[in-house]
C-alpha positions as CSV (number, residue, x, y, z in Angstrom):
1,X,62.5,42.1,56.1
2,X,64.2,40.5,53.3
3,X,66.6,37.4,53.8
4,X,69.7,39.6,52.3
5,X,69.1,42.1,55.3
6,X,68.5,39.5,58.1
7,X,72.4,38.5,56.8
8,X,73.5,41.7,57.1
9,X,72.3,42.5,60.6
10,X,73.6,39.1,61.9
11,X,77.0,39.7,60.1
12,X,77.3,43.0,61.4
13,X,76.6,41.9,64.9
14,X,79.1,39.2,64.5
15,X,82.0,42.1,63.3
16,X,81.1,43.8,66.3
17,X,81.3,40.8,68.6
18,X,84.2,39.7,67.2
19,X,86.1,43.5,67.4
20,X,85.0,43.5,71.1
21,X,86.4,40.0,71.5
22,X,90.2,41.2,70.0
23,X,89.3,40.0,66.6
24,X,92.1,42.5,64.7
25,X,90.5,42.2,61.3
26,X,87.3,42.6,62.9
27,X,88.6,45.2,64.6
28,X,89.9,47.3,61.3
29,X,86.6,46.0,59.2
30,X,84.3,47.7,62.1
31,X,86.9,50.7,61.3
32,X,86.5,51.1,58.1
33,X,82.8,51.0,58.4
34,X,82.6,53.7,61.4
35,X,85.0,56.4,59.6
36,X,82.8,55.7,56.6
37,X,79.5,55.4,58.0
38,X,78.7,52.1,56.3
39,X,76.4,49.8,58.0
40,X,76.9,52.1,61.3
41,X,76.8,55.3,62.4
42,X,80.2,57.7,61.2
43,X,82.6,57.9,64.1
44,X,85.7,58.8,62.8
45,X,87.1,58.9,66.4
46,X,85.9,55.3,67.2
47,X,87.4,54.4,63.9
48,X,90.4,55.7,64.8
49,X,90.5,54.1,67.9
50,X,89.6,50.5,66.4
51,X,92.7,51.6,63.9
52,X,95.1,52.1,66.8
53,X,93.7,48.6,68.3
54,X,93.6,46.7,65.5
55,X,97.3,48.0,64.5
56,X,99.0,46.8,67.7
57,X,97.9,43.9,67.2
58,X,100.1,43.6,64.3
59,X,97.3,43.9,61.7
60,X,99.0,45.9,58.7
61,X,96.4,47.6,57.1
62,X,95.5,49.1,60.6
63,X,98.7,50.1,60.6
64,X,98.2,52.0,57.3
65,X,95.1,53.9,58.2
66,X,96.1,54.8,61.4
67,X,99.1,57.0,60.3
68,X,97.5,58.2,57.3
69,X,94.7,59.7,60.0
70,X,97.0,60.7,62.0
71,X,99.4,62.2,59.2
72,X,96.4,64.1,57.5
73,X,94.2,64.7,60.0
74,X,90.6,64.6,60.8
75,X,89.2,68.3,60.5
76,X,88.3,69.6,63.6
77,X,88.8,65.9,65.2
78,X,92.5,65.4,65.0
79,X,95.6,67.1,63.8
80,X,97.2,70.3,64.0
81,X,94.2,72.3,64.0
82,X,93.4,71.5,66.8
């Protein structure tokens, strides 16, 4: 592998260490990359759990996401279709 991926793997392992330690920006950063599917698989559940985390902790962006998920919904995941 190349030096740029080594990086990548150890800074993903460090978001997700971080999240799991109560990191809130790590938390929202992991979230962003599991509703997109960056770097991880696609979750947008997860990612909207991370949100929710993340955002009572106080982190504002979080706090943003969150209730735009929850305000437009997830098809066939979350919202009034459901």
């Amino acid at each position: 592998m190349k030096a740029g991926v080594w990086m990548n793997i150890i800074n993903l392992q460090k978001i997700i260490r971080d999240a799991n330690n109560g990191n809130k920006d790590s938390m929202y950063f992991l979230a962003l990359m599991r509703f997109y599917g960056h770097g991880v698989s696609q979750d947008e559940i997860k990612a909207v759990e991370l949100f929710q985390m993340a955002a009572q902790k106080g982190h504002s962006d979080a706090m943003v996401a969150l209730g735009t998920c929850l305000y437009e919904g997830i098809p066939g995941k979350i919202g009034i279709d459901m």
